[in-house]
Each structure stands twice: as C-alpha cells, then as structure tokens.
VEXDREN-2710 file (C-alpha; in Angstrom, 1 decimal):
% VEXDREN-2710
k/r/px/py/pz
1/UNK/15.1/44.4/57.2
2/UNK/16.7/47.3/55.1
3/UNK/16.1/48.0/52.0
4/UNK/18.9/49.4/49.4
5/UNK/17.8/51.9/47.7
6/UNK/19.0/53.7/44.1
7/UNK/19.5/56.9/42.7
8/UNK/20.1/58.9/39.2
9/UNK/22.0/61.8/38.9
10/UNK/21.9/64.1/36.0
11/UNK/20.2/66.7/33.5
12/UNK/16.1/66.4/34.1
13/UNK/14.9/65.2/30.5
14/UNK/18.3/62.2/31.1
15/UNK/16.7/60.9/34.0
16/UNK/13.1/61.8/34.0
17/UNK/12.0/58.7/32.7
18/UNK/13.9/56.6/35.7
19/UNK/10.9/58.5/37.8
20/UNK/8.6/55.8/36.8
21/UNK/10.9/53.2/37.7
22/UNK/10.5/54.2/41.6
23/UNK/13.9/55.2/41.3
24/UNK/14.8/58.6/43.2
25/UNK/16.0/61.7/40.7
26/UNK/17.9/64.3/41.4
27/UNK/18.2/66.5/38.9
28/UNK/21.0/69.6/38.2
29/UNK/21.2/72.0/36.3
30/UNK/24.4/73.6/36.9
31/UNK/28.1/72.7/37.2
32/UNK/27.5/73.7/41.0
33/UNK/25.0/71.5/42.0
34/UNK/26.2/67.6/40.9
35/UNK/29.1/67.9/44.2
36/UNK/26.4/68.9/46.5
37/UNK/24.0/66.2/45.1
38/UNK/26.6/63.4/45.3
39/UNK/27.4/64.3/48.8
40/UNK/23.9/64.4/49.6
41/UNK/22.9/61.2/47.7
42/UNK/26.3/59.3/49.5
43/UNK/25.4/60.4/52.7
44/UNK/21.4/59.2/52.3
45/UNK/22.7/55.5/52.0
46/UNK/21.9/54.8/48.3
47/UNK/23.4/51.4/47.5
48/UNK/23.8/52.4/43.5
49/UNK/24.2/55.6/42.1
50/UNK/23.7/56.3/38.3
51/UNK/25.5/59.7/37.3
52/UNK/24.9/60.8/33.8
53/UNK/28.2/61.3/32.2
54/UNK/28.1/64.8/31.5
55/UNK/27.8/65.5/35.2
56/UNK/29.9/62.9/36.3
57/UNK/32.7/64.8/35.0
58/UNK/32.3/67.7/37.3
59/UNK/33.6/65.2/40.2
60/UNK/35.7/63.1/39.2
61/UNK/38.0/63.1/42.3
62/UNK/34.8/62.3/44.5
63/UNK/33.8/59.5/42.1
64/UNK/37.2/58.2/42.3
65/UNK/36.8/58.0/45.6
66/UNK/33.7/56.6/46.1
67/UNK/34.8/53.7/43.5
68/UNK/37.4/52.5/46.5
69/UNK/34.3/51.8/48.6
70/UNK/32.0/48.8/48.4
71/UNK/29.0/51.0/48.1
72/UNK/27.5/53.0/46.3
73/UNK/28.2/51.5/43.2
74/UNK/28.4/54.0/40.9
75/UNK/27.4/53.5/37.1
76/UNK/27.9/56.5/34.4
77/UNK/25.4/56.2/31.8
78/UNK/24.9/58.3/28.6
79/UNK/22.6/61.6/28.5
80/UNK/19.6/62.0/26.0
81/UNK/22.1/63.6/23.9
82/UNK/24.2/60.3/24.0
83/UNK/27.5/58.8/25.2
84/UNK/30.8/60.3/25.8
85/UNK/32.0/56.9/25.9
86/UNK/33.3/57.4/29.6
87/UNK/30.7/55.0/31.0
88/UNK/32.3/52.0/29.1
89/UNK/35.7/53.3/29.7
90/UNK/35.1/52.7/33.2
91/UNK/33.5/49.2/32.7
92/UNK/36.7/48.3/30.5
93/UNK/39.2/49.7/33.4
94/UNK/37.0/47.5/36.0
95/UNK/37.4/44.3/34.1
96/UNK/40.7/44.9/33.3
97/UNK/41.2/45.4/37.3
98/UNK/39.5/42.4/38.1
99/UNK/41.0/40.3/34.8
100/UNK/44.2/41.3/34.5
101/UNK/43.9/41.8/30.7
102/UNK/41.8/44.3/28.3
103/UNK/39.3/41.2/27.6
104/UNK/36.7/43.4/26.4
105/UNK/38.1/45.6/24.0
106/UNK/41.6/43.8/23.2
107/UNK/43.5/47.4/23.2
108/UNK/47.2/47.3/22.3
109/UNK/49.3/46.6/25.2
110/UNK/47.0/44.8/27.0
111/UNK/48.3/41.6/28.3
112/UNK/46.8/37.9/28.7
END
C-alpha cells in the first residue's frame, strides 16, 4: 500500500511550523532555488504540494503545467507576511472552470 505524501514550499519562518505537522519543508531562500525544488518535489511523487505565493511566482509556467495533471495538487498559500491574493485567485479560476460561472466572487462578466 502507498502512501501519498505532502510537501510545502516556501521562505523558512512560512513553513516552519508545517514541520510539526509531519509534513516535508523545503525551504528557499533565493529566486534560484523554488524551480529546482519544484522539480525535485514533482519528481519525489508528492501527491499535494503547497507553494507559498511569493515563491510560487518565480514558476509560474511550471505551475501552470503541473495544474493540467491530476497530481500534485498544487495549493498557493499566503507567507507570514500575508496574502498576495493569488492563492484565492486560483481557487476562483478553478471553480469558475469547473462551474461555468464566477460563483464565488460574482465578478462582472461572469455568467450563470
């Protein structure tokens, strides 16, 4: 029987406290470094991935990519600093995929 397993990606005092979850860190600390670690983390057969914003912006063509596969689902979540607001803007986009219609949010434009 395998077991998934999950991972946070992101600046050490974001994800330090995911440590005493059992969850596996990787922290960066350069612009550099989040590529390499998302390669390494994809290829180590994590079933989710949480990237903190911040870093998830230094790839976003490899997280674009990674959302067409099933897994790893990959979450962005806010540094200790706080949100960026990209995190949500992905949830909204998913919904809106799977909906049809800006359900959460009710933007302009959106259809029902």
């Amino acid at each position: 029987m395998s077991m998934y397993k999950m991972a946070v990606i992101g600046d050490k005092d974001s994800i330090l406290g995911f440590k005493s979850l059992g969850v596996a860190t990787y922290p960066v600390t350069g612009e550099e470094e989040v590529p390499r670690v998302l390669n390494r983390v994809t290829r180590e057969k994590y079933a989710v991935v949480c990237i903190t914003e911040n870093a998830a912006q230094q790839v976003t063509a490899q997280l674009e990519e990674l959302n067409q596969k099933m897994l790893p689902a990959v979450l962005l979540i806010p540094n200790n600093q706080g949100t960026l607001g990209l995190g949500m803007e992905q949830i909204r986009k998913n919904a809106e995929k799977a909906i049809g219609a800006d359900i959460l949010f009710g933007k302009e434009g959106s259809q029902l």
